[in-house]
C-alpha positions in Angstrom: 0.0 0.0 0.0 1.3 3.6 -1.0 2.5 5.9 2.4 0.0 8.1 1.4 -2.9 5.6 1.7 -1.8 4.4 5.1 -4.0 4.7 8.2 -3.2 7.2 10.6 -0.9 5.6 13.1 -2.9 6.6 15.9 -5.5 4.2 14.5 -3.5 0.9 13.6 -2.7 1.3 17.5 -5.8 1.4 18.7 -6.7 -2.0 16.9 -3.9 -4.0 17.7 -4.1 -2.4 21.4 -7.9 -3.9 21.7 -6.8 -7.0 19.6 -3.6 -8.6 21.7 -3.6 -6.6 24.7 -7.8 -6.9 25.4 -8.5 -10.0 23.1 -11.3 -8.4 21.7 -12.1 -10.1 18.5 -12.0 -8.5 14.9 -15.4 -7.8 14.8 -15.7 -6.2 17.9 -12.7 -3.7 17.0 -15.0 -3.1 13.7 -18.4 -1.7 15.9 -16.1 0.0 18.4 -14.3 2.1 15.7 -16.9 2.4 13.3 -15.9 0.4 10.7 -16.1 -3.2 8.4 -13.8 -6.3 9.3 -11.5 -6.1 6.6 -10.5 -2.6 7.9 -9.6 -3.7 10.7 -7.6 -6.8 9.3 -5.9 -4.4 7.2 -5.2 -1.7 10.8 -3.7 -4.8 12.1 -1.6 -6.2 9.7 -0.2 -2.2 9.0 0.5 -2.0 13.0 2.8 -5.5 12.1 4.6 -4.0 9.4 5.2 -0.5 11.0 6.8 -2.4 14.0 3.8 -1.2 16.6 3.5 -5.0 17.1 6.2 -7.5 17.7 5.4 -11.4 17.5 7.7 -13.4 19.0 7.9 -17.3 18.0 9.2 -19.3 21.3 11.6 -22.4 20.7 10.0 -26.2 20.8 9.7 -27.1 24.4 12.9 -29.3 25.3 13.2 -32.4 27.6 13.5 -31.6 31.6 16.6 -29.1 31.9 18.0 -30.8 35.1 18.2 -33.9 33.2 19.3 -31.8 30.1 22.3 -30.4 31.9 23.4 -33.4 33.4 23.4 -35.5 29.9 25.5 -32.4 28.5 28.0 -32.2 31.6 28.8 -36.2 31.0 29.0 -35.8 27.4 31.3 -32.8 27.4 33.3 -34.4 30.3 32.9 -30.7 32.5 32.9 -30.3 35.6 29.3 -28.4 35.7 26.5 -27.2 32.7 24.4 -24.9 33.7 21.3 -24.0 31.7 19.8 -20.2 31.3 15.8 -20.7 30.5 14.1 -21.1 27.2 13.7 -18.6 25.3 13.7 -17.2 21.4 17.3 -16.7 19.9 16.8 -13.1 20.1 16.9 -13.1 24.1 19.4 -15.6 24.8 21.8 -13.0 26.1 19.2 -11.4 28.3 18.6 -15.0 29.6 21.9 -16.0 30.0 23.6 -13.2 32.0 21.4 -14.1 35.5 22.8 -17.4 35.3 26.2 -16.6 34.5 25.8 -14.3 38.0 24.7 -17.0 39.5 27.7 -19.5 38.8 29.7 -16.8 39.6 28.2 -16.4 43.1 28.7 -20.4 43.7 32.6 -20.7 43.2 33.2 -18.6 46.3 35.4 -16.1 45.4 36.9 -14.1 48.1 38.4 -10.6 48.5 42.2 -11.2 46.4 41.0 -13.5 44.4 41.5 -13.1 40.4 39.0 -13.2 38.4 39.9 -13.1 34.8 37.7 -12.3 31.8 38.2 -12.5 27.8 37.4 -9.8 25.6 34.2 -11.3 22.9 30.6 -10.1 22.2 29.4 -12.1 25.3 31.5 -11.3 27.9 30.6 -7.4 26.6 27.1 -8.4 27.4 27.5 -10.1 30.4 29.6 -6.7 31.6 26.7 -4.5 30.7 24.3 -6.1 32.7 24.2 -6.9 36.6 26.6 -9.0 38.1 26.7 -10.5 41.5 28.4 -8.7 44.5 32.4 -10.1 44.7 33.4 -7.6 46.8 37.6 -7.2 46.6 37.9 -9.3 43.8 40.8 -8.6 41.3 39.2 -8.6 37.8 42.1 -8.9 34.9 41.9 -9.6 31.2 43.4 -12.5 29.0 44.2 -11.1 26.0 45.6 -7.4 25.3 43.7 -4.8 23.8 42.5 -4.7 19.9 42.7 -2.0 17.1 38.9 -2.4 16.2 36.2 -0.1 16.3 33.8 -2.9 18.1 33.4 -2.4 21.7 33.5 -6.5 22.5 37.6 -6.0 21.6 38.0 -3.3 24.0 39.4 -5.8 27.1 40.5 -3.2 29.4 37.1 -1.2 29.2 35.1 -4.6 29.9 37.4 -5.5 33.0 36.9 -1.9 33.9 32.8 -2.6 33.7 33.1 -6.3 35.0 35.0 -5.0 37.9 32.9 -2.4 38.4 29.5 -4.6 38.6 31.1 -6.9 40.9 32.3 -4.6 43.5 35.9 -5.7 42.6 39.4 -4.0 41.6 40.7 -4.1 37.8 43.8 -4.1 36.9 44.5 -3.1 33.2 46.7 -5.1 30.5 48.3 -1.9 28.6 49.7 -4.1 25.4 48.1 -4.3 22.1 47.1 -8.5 21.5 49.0 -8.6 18.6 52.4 -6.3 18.5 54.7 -6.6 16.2 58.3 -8.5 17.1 60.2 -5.8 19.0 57.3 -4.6 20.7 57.0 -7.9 22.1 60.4 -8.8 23.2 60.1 -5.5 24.8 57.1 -6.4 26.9 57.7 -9.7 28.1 60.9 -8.3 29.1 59.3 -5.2 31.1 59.2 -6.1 35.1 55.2 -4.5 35.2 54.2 -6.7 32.6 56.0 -9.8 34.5 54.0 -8.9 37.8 50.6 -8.6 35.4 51.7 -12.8 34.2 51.4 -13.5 37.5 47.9 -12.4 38.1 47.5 -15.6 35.0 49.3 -17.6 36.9 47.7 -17.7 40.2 44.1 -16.6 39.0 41.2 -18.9 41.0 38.1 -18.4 37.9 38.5 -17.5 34.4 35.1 -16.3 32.8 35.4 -16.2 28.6 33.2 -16.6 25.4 34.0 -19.4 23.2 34.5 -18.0 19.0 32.8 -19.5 16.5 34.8 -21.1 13.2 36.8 -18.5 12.4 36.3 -18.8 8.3 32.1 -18.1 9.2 32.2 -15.4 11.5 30.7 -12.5 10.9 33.1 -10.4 13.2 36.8 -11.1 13.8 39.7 -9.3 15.0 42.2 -7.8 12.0 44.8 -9.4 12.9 43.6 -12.4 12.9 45.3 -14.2 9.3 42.3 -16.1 8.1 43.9 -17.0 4.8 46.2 -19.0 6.3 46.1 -22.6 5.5 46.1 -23.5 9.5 43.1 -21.8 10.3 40.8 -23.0 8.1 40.7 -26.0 10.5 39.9 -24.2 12.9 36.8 -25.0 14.9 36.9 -22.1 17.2 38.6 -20.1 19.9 39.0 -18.9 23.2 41.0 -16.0 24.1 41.9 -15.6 20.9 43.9 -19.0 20.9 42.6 -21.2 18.0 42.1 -25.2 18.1 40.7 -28.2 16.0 38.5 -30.5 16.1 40.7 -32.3 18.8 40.8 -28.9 20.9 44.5 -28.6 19.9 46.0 -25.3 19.4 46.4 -24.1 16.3 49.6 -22.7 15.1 50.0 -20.1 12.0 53.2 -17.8 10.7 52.9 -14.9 13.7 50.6 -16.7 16.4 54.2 -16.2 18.8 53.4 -12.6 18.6 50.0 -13.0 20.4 49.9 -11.6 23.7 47.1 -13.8 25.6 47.0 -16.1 28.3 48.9 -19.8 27.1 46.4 -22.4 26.9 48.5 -24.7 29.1 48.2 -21.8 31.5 44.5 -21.1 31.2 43.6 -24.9 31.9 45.7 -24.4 35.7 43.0 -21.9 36.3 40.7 -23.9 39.0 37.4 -23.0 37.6 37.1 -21.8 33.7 33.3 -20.6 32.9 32.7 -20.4 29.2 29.4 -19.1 28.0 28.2 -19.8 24.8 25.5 -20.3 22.7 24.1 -20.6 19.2 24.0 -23.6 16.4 26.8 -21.9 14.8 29.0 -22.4 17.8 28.2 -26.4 18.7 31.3 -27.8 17.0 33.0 -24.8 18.6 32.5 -25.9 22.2 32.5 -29.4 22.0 36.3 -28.8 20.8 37.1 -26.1 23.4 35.4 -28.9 26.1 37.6 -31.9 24.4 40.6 -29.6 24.8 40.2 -28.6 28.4 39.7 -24.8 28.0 37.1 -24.6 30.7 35.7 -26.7 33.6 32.0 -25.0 33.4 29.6 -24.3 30.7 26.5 -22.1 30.5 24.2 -22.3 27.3 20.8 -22.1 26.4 18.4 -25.4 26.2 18.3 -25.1 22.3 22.3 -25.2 22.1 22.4 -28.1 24.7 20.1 -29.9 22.3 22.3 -29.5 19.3 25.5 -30.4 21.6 24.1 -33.4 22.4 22.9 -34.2 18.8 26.8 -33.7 18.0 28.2 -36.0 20.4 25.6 -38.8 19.4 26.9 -38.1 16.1 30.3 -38.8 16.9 
């Protein structure tokens, strides 16, 4: 229909208002506004298209998620799997920050404590929205910062917001993630960054995202060399370390410049919560879990589905 045929807007709301907020029925709306049926149909369906009305269509109900979790957590060999509710793919996030909280509140972190976090678009998320009270907690990142103009790359700003929602201290990583070879040699030879190791070293929880196939991402750091033969067998990442299939690290001309927390290092860390979720990143996770990159996992019921369809697979 032409703009210039449309109904007023004030109208179209008035319909869909009476229709799914006061279930009154098509012909009702009709005598109430003074005019036919197919009007109406037409207010309604106009309120749809001029985004006055969203319709949301919920996920299949999945089996019980106790019992969901607990298949999952043997599958994957982790130490715990915790589920966020159901929901539609479009609120996941929303859903799965409380839980993450939650996990957070049960390891029992205690004032000096490190806490470290990854940069990623779901730890980003997770720092935007309401975290649990750690009061004195040391919040560091595992990677160093990240030319790009997304905020999910900026790791020292979502320490800084992590730390700030938990009631904790941050301390800052001031090196880029991926130098170039002088730079480097400089840092791991300056005493400040040495101390800032240590905080890898004798962290007690690690909190990260787990990165999707690198090759069918639709966001990925620069420096990052896709081309390269090695890393289109990558099945994902975390803290911008790459692995297979296997979860073994993937190596590519330059990966010795990267300035992240080692993998052999990361898996010392007593409790490593990944959150992750997403079809795209099932292979992803079962790797990361095969490989030992984290201890706990929180997901969705949809995802935990199609990890569990994946391992039967296998």
């Amino acid at each position: 229909m032409p703009n210039s045929e449309r109904f007023p807007l004030t109208l179209a709301h008035t319909a869909a208002t009476l229709y799914y907020l006061h279930d009154a029925t098509q012909a009702e709306i009709a005598e109430r506004l003074g005019t036919s049926r197919a009007t109406v149909s037409r207010l309604l369906r106009e309120a749809r298209d001029r985004g006055l009305v969203r319709i949301e269509v919920l996920p299949l109900p999945v089996e019980d998620t106790p019992e969901l979790a607990e298949r999952l957590r043997t599958g994957l060999g982790l130490q715990q799997v915790t589920l966020c509710p159901a929901t539609s793919a479009a609120h996941v996030a929303e859903a799965v920050s409380p839980t993450v909280g939650a996990v957070l509140s049960e390891v029992g972190l205690h004032p000096g404590d490190v806490l470290l976090v990854s940069s990623g678009r779901t730890v980003h998320e997770i720092a935007e929205r309401e975290l649990p009270a750690l009061p004195g907690v040391v919040v560091a990142p595992m990677v160093g910062g990240q030319d790009e103009p997304e905020a999910w790359y900026q790791t020292n700003e979502i320490t800084r917001r992590i730390a700030v929602g938990v009631g904790g201290t941050p301390r800052f990583l001031h090196a880029p993630a991926f130098p170039g070879h002088a730079l480097r040699r400089s840092l791991v030879e300056d005493p400040e960054f040495q101390r800032f190791e240590q905080l890898w070293h004798g962290a007690r929880c690690a909190l990260m995202g787990v990165g999707a196939p690198p090759l069918r991402r639709e966001s990925i750091p620069g420096f990052v060399p896709t081309e390269q033969e090695p890393l289109r067998r990558a099945v994902g990442d975390v803290v911008s370390r790459f692995y297979d299939a296997d979860g073994v690290e993937v190596s590519y001309a330059g990966a010795d410049r990267l300035i992240a927390i080692p993998l052999a290092v990361l898996r010392e860390v007593p409790v490593r919560i990944a959150v992750a979720y997403g079809d795209l990143k099932v292979p992803s996770i079962v790797a990361g879990a095969r490989g030992g990159c984290f201890t706990h996992l929180v997901t969705d019921p949809a995802t935990a589905s199609g990890l569990l369809t994946l391992l039967e697979e296998q």
